[in-house]
N, C-alpha and C positions, 0 to 999 in steps of 0.2 A: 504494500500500500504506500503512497506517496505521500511522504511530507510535507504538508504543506502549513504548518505551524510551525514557526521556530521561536522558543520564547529565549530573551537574553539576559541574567540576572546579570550583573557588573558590581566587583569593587570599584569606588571613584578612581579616576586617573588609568585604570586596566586596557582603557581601549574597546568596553564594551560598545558603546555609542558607535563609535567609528565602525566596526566589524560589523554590528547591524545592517548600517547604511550600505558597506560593501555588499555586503548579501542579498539586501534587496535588490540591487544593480545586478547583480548576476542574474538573478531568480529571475525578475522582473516580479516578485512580491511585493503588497502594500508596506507599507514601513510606519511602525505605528509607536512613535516615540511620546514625550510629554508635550509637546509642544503640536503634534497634530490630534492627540486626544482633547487640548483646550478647544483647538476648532473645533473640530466635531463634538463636545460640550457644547457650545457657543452653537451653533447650527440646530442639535436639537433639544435647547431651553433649558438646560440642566449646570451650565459653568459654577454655578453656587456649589452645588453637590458635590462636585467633583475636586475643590480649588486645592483642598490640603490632601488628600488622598493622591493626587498627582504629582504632591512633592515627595510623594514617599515617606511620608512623616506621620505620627500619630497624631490623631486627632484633635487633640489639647494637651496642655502638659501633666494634669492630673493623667491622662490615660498614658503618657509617657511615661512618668510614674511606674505607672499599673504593668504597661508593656513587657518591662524590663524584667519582671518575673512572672508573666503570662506563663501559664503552660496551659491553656484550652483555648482552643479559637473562637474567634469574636461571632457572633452574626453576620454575614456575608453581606456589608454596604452595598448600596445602589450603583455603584462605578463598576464593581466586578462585573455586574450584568453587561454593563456596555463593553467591557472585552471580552465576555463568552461570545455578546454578538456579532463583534467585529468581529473574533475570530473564527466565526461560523461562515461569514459571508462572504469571504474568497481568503485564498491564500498570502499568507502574511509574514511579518518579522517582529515582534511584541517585545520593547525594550523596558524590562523590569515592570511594577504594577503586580507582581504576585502570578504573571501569566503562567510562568509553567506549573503554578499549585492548581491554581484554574482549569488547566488543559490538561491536568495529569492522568493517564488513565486511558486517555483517545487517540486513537492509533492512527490518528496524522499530526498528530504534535511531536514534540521535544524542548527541552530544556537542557539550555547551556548555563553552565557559571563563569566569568571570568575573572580571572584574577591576576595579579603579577606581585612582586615585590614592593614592598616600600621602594625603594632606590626609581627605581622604575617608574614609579607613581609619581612619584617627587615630579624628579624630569619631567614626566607629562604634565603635569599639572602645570608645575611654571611656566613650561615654552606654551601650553594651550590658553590657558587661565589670566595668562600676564602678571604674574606672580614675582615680585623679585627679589625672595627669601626661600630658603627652604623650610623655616621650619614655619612660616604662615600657610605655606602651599602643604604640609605635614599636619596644618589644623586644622586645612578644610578638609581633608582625606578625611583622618579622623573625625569630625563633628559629621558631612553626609555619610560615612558608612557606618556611625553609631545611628543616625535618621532610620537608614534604610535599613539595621538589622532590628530596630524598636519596630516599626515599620509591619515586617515580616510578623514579628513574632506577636504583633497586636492581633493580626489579622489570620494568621492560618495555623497559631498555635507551635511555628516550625523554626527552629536557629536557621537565620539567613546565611549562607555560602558552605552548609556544610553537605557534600557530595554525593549523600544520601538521597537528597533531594532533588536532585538534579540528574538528568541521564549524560551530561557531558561536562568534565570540567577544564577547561582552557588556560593555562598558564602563559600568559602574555612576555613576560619575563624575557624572553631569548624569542621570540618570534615576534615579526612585524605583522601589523594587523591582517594584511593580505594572506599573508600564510596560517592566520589562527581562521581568516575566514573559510581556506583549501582547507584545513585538516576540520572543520565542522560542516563543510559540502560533503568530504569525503566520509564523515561519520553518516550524516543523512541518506547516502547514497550505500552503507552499508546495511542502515537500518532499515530499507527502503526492502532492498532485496534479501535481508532474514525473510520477512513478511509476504515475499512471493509462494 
């Protein structure tokens, strides 16, 4: 069965973002980041619903609080519905939003995690971000990937980046983004054909 789900979890600075974008260009898949869920928010009447769930962040900081030693999942917010729908309704690239907890189970998805080094992040972060320190481009790392693992664990009960969770884990570290995208076609295209 064909793949046509790819969800991308990412540490900051890892190069998830980028590898997505690559992937939809190859694919010619929709590409469904935070910045095109706002539009389509904004299109169908909902932008309010959506505004902190799309930061990846919990929803107030009492429930950040609460997050940080969550062990049961929350009630499934009104946002998750609009990525089961989008990704029902053609084939796609779903960057972070909980998509691969969403789509786990359905045998045209998949779930990547990306990750690289601090060292590595750093770098990125500064030459991307405009950053002209290391250890402020080392704050932001650290404060969105504490966001996005309160994030995880508010909402699907699950430690965010641990490879359990995920059917692909991507270490950025020693490969340019181009090649982490070759070796997650080439995982798709293995997983494609188990399935035959």
């Amino acid at each position: 069965m064909e793949k046509t789900i790819i969800c991308i979890g990412r540490e900051y600075g890892s190069g998830g973002h980028a590898i997505g974008k690559i992937l939809a260009k190859r694919t010619g898949y929709e590409f469904y980041d935070k910045e095109r869920f706002i539009a389509i928010a904004k299109e169908r009447g909902f932008e309010g619903e959506v505004e902190e769930y799309l930061e990846e962040q919990p929803m107030n900081s009492l429930l950040y609080s609460i997050a940080l030693n969550y062990s049961r999942p929350k009630k499934k917010p009104f946002p998750f519905e609009l990525v089961e729908e989008l990704a029902a309704e053609k084939p796609c690239i779903i960057i972070g939003r909980c998509a691969g907890y969403l789509t786990h189970g359905q045998d045209n998805a998949f779930s990547v995690f990306v990750h690289a080094d601090m060292e590595k992040r750093i770098a990125t972060v500064m030459a991307r971000d405009h950053i002209n320190t290391r250890l402020k481009a080392k704050r932001k790392i650290e404060e969105i990937d504490e966001k996005r693992s309160a994030f995880r664990k508010e909402f699907t009960g699950q430690e965010w980046g641990q490879s359990k969770y995920y059917n692909l884990s991507v270490d950025t570290t020693h490969l340019t983004f181009d090649q982490a995208a070759d070796l997650i076609l080439y995982y798709k295209k293995l997983a494609e054909e188990s399935h035959e």
